[in-house]
N, C-alpha and C positions, 0 to 999 in steps of 0.2 A: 629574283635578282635582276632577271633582263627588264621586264616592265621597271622597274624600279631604276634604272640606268636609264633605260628610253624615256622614261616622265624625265629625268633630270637634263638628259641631253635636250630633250623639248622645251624646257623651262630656259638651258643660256642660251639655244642659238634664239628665241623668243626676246631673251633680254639684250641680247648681239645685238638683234634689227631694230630695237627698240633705240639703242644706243647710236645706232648709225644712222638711221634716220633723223634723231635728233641732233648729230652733227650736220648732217645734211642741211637739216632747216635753220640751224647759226649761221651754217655759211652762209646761205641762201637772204638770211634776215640783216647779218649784223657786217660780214664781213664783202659779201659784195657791193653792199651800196658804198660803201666805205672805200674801195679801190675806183669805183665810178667817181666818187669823189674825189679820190686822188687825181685822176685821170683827165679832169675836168681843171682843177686847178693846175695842174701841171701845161694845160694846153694854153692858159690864162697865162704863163709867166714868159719873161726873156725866152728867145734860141737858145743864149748861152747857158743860161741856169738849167732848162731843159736836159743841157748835154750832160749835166752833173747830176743830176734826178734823177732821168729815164733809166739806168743802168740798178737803181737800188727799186722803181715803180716794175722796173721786167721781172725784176727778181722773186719781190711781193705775190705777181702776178701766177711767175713757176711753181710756186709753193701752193697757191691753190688751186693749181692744177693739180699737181703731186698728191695733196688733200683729198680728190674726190675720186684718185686712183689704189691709195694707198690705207686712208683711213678705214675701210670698209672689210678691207682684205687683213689689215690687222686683227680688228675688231673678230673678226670672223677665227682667223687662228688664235685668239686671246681664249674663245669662246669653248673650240675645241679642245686647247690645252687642259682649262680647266677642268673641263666634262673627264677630259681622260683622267686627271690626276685624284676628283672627286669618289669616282667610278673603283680607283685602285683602294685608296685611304675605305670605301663601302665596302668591297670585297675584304680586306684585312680583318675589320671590325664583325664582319660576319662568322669569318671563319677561327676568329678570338674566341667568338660567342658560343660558338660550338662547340669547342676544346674545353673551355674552363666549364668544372665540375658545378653541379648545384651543390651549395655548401649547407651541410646541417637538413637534418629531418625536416619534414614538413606535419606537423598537427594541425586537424580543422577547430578551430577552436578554441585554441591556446597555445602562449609563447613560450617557445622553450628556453631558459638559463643559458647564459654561455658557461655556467658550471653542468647542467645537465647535458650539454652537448659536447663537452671536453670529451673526450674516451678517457677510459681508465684506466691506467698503468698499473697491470698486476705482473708479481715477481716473475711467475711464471708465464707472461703472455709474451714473452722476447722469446724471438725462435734461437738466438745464440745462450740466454740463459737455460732454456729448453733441453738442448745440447749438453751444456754440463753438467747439467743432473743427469742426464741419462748416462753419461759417462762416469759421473761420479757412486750414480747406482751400481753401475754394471761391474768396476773396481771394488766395491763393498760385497756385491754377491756373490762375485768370485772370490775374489783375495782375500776380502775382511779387509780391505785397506785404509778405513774409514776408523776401524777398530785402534788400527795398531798406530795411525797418529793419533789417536784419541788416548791412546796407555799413556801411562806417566812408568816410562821404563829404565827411571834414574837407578832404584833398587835391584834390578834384576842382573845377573853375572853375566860376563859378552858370552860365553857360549850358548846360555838359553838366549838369547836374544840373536845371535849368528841360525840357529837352528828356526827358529820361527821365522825368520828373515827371508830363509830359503824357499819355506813352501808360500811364503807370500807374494816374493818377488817372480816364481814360477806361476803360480795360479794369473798375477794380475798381468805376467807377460803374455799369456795367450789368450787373455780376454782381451788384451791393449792386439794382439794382432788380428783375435778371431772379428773384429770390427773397425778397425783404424789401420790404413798402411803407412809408413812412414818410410821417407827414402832422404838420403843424406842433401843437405844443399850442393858441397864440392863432392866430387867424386873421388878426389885425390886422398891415399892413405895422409894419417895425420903423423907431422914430422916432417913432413915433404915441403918444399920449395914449392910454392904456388905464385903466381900472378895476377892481380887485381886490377883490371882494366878499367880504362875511365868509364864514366857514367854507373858504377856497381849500385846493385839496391843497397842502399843500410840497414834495410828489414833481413837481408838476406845474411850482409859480412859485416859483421861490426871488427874494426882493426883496433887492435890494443900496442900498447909499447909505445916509442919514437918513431912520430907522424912529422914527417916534415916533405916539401914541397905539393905538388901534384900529381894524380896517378896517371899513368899506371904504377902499382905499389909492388914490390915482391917482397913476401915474407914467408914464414913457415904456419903450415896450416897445426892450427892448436885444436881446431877439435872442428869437423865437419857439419855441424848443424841438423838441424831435422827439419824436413817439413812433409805437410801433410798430402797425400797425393788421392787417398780416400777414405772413405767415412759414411760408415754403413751402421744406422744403429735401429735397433727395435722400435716398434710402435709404441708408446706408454699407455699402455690399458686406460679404457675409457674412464673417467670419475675419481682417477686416482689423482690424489694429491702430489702434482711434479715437486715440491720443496719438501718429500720424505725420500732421502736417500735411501734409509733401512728402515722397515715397520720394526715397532718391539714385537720381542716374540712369547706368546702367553701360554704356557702348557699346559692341559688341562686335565684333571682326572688325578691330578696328586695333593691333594689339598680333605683332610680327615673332615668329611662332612656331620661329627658331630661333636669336635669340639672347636673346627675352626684351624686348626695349624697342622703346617706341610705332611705330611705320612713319610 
C-alpha cells in the first residue's frame, strides 16, 4: 500500500513539473514577446495616448509577474491534493476488498449452477423452526398434548373431558416450566389502573376499546401478557428426523405367529 502511494505521488508531482514547466515555456514563447511588443508600440505612439495605455500595458505586465510566482505553487498544491484524495478513494477500495466475502465454491474444472450454489432451504434447517419442534415434542411427551388436539372430542361428555384436561394441563405445565420461564409484560394485578407512556412497544401493549388522542393512555389492565425471559431445551439426538414430533409406537411380541392375528 505505501509503495503503491509513493509510485502515485511520484507519478503527479512528475506530471506537476511537467505542467509548470510548460507554462514556463508559453510564457517565455508566446506571451513575452508579445508584451515587448506592446511596449514597443506603446513607445511609437502620442504622450497623450501613452497616458491612457500605460495603466492597462503595467497591468498586463503585473499578471505575469503574478504568473511565474503563482502558477507553480498552484500547480504544485493541485498536485498534492489530488495524490491525497487518490491515496484515500486506494485505501477504501482496499479495505472493501477485504471485507466482502468470496461468493460461491470454487471447483477446478467446472462451473458450478447458480441452482447448485443456491443452499437449500430444509424445514428443519431454521433454528426457530428447530425450536418449535422441540417444544412441540416435549408438550407431546409429556402431556400427550399433540394427541388431545388431534381427538375429535365432540362425542365425549364434559366430565370425561374436564378429567383428562386436568392431568394434561398439569403434565404440560411443568414441562412448559421445567424448560421455558415465562414472566408477565406489566407487573400490575389485572383490573388495576395502569399507565401507558409515550413511545410503548406494541409487541409488548396492544390497547383495545376507545383510542382517542395521544399517550400517555390510562386504562385498566385486561390481562398482563407473557413474555419469555428463558429457554432452555434439550439437544435433538443426532439423525433424528426434527419434523417427527411423536414416533409411532410398535409393540412387539403380541402378534400369533402362526396364523398371523393379534393373541
Amino acid at each position: 500500500m505505501k509503495r503503491m502511494i509513493g509510485t502515485m505521488f511520484l507519478i503527479v508531482m512528475l506530471t506537476v513539473s511537467a505542467l509548470a514547466g510548460g507554462a514556463h515555456l508559453a510564457a517565455k514563447s508566446y506571451i513575452d514577446p508579445t508584451l515587448n511588443d506592446l511596449n514597443r508600440a506603446v513607445a511609437a505612439i502620442p504622450p497623450e495616448a501613452q497616458e491612457e495605455v500605460m495603466p492597462h500595458l503595467t497591468e498586463l505586465q503585473r499578471l505575469r509577474a503574478m504568473g511565474n510566482h503563482y502558477i507553480p505553487s498552484v500547480l504544485f498544491l493541485a498536485g498534492l491534493t489530488a495524490t491525497l484524495i487518490f491515496s484515500l478513494l486506494l485505501r477504501r477500495l482496499v479495505k472493501d476488498s477485504t471485507l466482502v466475502p468470496e461468493r460461491g465454491p470454487k471447483r477446478m474444472g467446472a462451473e458450478i449452477s447458480a441452482e447448485q450454489e443456491r443452499p437449500k432451504k430444509t424445514v428443519a434447517g431454521d433454528l426457530i423452526n428447530v425450536g418449535a419442534y422441540r417444544i412441540l415434542s416435549i408438550l407431546q411427551n409429556k402431556g400427550r398434548l399433540i394427541d388431545f388436539f388431534q381427538e375429535n372430542i365432540t362425542g365425549y361428555p364434559d366430565a370425561q373431558i374436564g378429567a383428562a384436561v386436568r392431568h394434561i394441563h398439569q403434565d404440560c405445565r411443568n414441562a412448559l416450566h421445567e424448560h421455558i420461564t415465562l414472566a408477565p409484560v406489566m407487573s400490575e394485578k389485572e383490573g388495576e389502573p395502569v399507565m401507558v407512556s409515550e413511545g410503548f412497544d406494541p409487541s409488548e401493549i396492544r390497547l383495545t376499546g376507545h383510542i382517542t388522542g395521544q399517550p400517555p393512555f390510562e386504562g385498566i389492565l385486561q390481562h398482563s401478557g407473557w413474555k419469555v425471559t428463558r429457554i432452555d431445551l434439550p439437544e435433538q439426538p443426532k439423525g433424528q428426523n426434527l419434523t417427527v414430533i411423536a414416533p409411532a409406537e410398535v409393540e412387539m411380541g403380541q402378534i400369533d405367529q402362526e396364523n398371523g392375528q393379534p393373541m
